[in-house]
N, C-alpha and C positions, 0 to 999 in steps of 0.2 A: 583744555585743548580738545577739538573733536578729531576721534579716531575714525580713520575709514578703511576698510579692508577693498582688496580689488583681489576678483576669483577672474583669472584668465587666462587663455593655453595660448602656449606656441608650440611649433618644432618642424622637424626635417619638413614632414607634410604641411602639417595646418599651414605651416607659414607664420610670418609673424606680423601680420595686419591686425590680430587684436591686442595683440601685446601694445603695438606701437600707439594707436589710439588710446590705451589706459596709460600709457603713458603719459601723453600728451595732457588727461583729465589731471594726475597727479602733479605733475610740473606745474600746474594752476593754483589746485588744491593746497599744495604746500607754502604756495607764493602768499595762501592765504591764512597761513599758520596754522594748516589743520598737518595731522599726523598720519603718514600714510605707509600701508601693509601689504604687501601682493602675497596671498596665497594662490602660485601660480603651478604647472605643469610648464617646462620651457622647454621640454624636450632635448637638454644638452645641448643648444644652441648657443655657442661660444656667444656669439654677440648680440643673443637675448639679454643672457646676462652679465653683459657689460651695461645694459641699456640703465639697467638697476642702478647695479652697482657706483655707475659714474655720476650718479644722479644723490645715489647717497638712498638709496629706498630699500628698506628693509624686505627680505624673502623669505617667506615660506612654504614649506615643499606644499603640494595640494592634499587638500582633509580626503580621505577615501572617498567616503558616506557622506550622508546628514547628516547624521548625530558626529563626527567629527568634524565639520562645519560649524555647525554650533556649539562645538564645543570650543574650536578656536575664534569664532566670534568673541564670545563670554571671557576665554583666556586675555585675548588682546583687548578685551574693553569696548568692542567697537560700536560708534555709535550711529554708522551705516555701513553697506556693503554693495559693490558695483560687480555684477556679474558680467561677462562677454566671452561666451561659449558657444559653438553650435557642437559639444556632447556632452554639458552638464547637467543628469536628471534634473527635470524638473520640483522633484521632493526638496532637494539642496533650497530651491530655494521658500520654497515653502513652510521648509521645518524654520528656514531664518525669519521670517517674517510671524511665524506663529509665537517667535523667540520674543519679539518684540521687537525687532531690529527694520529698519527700512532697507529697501532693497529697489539699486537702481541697475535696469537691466538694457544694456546697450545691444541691439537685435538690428539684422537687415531681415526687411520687407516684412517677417512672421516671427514673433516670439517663440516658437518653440517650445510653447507651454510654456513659460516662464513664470513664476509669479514676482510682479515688481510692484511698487508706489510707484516708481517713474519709469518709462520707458522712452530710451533715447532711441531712435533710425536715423542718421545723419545720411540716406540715400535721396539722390534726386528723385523728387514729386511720388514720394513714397505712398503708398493708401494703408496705413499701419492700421489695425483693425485689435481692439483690445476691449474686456468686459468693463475693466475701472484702474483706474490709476492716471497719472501723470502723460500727455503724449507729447515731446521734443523730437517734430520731423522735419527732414527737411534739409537742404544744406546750409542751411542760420543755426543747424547743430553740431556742425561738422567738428571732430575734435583733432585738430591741430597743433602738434609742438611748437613748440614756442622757438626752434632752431629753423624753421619755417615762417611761421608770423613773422620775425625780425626782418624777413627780407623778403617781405612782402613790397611790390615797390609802390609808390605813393599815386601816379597814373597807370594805364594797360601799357604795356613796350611796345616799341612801335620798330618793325622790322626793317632795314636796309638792306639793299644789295652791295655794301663795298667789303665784302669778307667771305672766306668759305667757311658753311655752315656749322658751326658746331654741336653735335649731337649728342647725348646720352641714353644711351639704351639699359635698362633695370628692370629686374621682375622678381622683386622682394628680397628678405635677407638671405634666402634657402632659392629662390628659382628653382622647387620640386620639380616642377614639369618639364625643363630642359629647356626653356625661352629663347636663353639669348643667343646661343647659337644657330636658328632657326632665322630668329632677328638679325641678328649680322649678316646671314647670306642674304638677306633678303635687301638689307642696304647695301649691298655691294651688286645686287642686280638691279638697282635701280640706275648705273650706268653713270651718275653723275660725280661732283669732288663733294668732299665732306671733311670733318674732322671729327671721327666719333668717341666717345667714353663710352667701354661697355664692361659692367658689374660685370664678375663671374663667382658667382657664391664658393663656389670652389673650386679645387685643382683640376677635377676631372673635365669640370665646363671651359676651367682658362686651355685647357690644351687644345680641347677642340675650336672654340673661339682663336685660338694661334692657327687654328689649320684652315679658316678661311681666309682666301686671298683676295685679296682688297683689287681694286681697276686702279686705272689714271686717275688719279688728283683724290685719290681716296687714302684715309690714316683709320686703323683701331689702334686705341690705346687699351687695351683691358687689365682692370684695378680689379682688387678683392673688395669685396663689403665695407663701407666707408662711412664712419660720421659727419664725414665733411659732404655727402651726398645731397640738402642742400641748398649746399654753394656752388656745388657742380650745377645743379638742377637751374640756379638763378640764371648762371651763363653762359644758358643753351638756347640758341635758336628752336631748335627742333627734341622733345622729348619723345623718348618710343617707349612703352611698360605695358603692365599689363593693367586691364580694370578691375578695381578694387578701389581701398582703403585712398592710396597710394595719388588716384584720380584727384580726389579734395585739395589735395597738396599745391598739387599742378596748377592746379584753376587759380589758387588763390595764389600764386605765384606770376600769374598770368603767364604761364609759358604755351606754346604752341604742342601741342599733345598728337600723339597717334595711338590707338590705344590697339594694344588685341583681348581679345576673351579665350581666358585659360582654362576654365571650367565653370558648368552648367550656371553655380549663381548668380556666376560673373554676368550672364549674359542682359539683363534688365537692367541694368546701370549702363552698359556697356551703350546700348540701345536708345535708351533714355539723354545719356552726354550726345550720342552722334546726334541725334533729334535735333536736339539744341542747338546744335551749333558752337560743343564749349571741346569739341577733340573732334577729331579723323579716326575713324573705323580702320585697320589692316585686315578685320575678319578672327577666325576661328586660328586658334593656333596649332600648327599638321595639318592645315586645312589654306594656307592662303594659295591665290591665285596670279594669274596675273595683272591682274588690277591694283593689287596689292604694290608692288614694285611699281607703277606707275603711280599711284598715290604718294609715295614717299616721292618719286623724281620730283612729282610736280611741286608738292612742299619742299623740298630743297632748291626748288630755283623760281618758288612765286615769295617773296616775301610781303606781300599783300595779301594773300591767304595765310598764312601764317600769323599778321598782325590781327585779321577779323578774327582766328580762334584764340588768339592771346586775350584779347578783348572783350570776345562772351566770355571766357573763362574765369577772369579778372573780377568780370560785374557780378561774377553769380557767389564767388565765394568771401567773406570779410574776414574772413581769419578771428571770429568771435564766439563763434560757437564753444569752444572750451571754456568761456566765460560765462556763456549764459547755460551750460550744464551743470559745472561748479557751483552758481549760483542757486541752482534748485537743488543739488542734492545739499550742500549744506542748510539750506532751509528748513530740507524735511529731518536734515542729524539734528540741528539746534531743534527740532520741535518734539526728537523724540525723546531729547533729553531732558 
């Protein structure tokens, strides 16, 4: 059986956008009978590690160093390793690869020193720049759970007018930066009816998301952190989140997207989707405008705008990428071994 290890962080801050994507690779991986390991940092994020746990995927805490890195390589047998960090020295992975071990490194836009055999970037029209190894760019890499792919729908959705809009508003399992409440005032001065879902990673954001007051013909309904998020995601006219990880999802769900950009790296994806035509811009988050609040009215009551971003969104992603990632890294375990 091929072992493969995944080195990846979450928590209050990072967030759990790389967690979620190695997740996504493992759920593949396993499907394909290989044996899989997260030495991870989760930062006590309750529903980091449930993400494991429910899935039946072995944990352990993260190696300090290199030389405990490769020490727990050689422990577990492993006969690759998937890295997705933006703060794990780049020695870690060096000393593994000096180990003899293949090392597959999933990076946005710059490696970060990394040293990999393969290098996945699943961001749109990425320029990934690397001295040798393997390059997976693109969003034909995009790594995608498979509680996503399943309902993936079979055409783009095609929006009507005979219903009030239903919304979800999300920005990841932790919402570090205070999103959604920022979000919600901002749909509720858009003046129009809706019927919104909005995440509140915790207690302190669901209180203030209760203390915004909704207009005529407006509902929030605010849920804690869900796996069934989705299914939510399938049957919503209108998605509001932040750009990230989370964007891929969308697309390949073909849902109608507004995106904001929460911080600095966000912003070249964020840029890149609006370009295209596969999401709506709200801008800088602490920073929207009034334009902002008119963007959302008009999506809320063009449903022809909404089906054109359901539809670039749809075409640009196939929900295959975790397959054709899978595929190369057990290539390069079966050759190392």
């Amino acid at each position: 059986m091929t072992v493969i290890g995944i080195r990846c962080d979450a928590g209050a801050r990072t967030g759990v956008g790389h967690l979620v994507r190695c997740v996504a690779l493992a759920e593949e991986l396993t499907a394909r009978g290989a044996d899989v390991h997260f030495l991870s940092d989760l930062g006590g994020v309750t529903w980091a590690e449930a993400q494991l746990e429910q899935r039946g995927l072995p944990w352990h805490p993260a190696p300090f160093d290199e030389v405990g890195l490769v020490a727990a390589v050689r422990r577990l047998g492993l006969d690759a390793l998937v890295v997705d960090s933006y703060v794990l020295p780049p020695q870690h992975t060096v000393a593994v690869r000096a180990a003899g071990v293949p090392v597959l490194a999933i990076v946005d836009g710059e490696t970060r020193g990394q040293s990999a055999d393969i290098y996945v970037d699943q961001n749109l029209d990425t320029a990934l720049t690397v001295d040798a190894g393997l390059r997976l760019t693109g969003l034909d890499y995009a790594l995608l759970r498979s509680a996503v792919r399943q309902l993936r729908p079979v055409t783009a959705p095609v929006h009507q007018t005979l219903r009030t809009p239903k919304v979800v508003a999300f920005f990841g399992g932790t919402d570090a930066y205070r999103a959604a409440p920022q979000v919600a005032r901002l749909l509720a001065d858009a003046g129009v009816s809706f019927d919104a879902t909005v995440v509140a990673a915790d207690d302190g954001l669901r209180a203030e998301l209760l203390a915004v007051e909704p207009g005529p013909g407006q509902r929030f309904e605010i849920i804690a952190p869900t796996d069934h998020l989705p299914k939510l995601l399938a049957g919503a006219d209108l998605v509001v989140s932040a750009s990230g990880t989370s964007t891929w999802e969308l697309l390949c769900l073909g849902r109608a997207a507004a995106l904001v950009w929460v911080v600095d790296n966000q912003i070249l994806g964020y840029d890149r989707a609006i370009a295209r035509g596969y999401a709506a811009g709200l801008g800088r988050l602490g920073a929207f405008d009034d334009n902002a609040a008119g963007l959302l009215r008009d999506l809320l009551t063009d449903p022809a705008r909404r089906t054109a971003l359901a539809a670039a969104g749809w075409s640009a992603v196939d929900g295959r990428g975790v397959e054709r990632v899978a595929g190369a890294l057990l290539s390069a375990a079966t050759t190392r071994r």
